[in-house]
C-alpha positions as CSV (number, residue, x, y, z in Angstrom):
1,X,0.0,0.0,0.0
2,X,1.0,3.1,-0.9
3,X,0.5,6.4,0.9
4,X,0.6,10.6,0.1
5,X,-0.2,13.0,2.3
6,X,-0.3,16.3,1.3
7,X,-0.6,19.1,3.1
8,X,-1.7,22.5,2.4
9,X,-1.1,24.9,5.2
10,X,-3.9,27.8,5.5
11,X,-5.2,26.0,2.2
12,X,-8.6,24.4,1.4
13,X,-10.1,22.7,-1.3
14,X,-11.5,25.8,-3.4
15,X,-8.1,27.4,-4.0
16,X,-6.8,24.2,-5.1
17,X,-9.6,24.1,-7.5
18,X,-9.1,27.8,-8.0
19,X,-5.5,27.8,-9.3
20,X,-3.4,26.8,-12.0
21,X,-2.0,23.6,-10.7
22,X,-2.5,20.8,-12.7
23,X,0.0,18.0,-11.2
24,X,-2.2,18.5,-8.1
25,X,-5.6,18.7,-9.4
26,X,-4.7,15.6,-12.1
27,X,-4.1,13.4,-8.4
28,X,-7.2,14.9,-7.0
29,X,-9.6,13.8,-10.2
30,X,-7.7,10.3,-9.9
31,X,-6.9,9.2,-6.5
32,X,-9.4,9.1,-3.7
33,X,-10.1,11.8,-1.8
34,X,-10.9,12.2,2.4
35,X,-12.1,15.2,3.7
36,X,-10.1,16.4,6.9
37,X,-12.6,17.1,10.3
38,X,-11.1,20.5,11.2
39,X,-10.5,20.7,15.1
40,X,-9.7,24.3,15.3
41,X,-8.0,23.8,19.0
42,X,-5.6,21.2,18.0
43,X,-2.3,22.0,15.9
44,X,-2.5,20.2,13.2
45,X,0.5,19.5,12.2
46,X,1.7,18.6,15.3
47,X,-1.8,16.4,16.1
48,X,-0.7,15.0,12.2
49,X,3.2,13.6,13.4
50,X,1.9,13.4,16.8
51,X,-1.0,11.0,16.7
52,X,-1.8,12.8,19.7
53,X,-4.5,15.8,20.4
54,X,-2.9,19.5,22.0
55,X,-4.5,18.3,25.5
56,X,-1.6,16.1,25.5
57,X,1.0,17.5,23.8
58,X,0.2,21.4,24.7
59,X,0.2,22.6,21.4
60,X,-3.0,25.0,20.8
61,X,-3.5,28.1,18.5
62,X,-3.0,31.6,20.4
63,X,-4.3,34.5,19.9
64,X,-3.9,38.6,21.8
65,X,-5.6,38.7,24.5
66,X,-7.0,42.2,23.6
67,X,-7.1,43.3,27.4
68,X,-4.2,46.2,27.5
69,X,-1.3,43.4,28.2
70,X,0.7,41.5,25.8
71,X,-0.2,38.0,27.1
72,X,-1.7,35.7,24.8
73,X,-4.9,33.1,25.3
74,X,-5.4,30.1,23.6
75,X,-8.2,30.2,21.5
């Protein structure tokens, strides 16, 4: 069995269709296809080596808190 991952960061599936980039939308029409669940608290790329969620290995998205300080919350 053969597998490819491929991995788009910030990407989704309409500006794949939307540009010119026919090696990658050739796969797409031949090969099968899974959408990805998006779990907006989870680093995915990290989650994606990992195996394992950011409640284990404490990597979440952050964002300004927006309260005067410069900490930062995870969102």
């Amino acid at each position: 069995m053969k597998l490819l991952v491929i991995g788009l960061d910030g990407m989704d599936r309409r500006l794949v269709d939307h540009f010119d980039m026919p090696f990658l939308q050739g796969l797409l029409k031949r090969l099968a296809v899974l959408p990805v669940k998006e779990d907006l608290w989870s680093r995915g790329w990290t989650k994606m080596l990992s195996g394992a969620p950011g409640t284990v290995t404490g990597a979440f998205y952050e964002q300004p808190a927006l309260d005067g300080t410069p900490r930062f919350t995870q969102s």
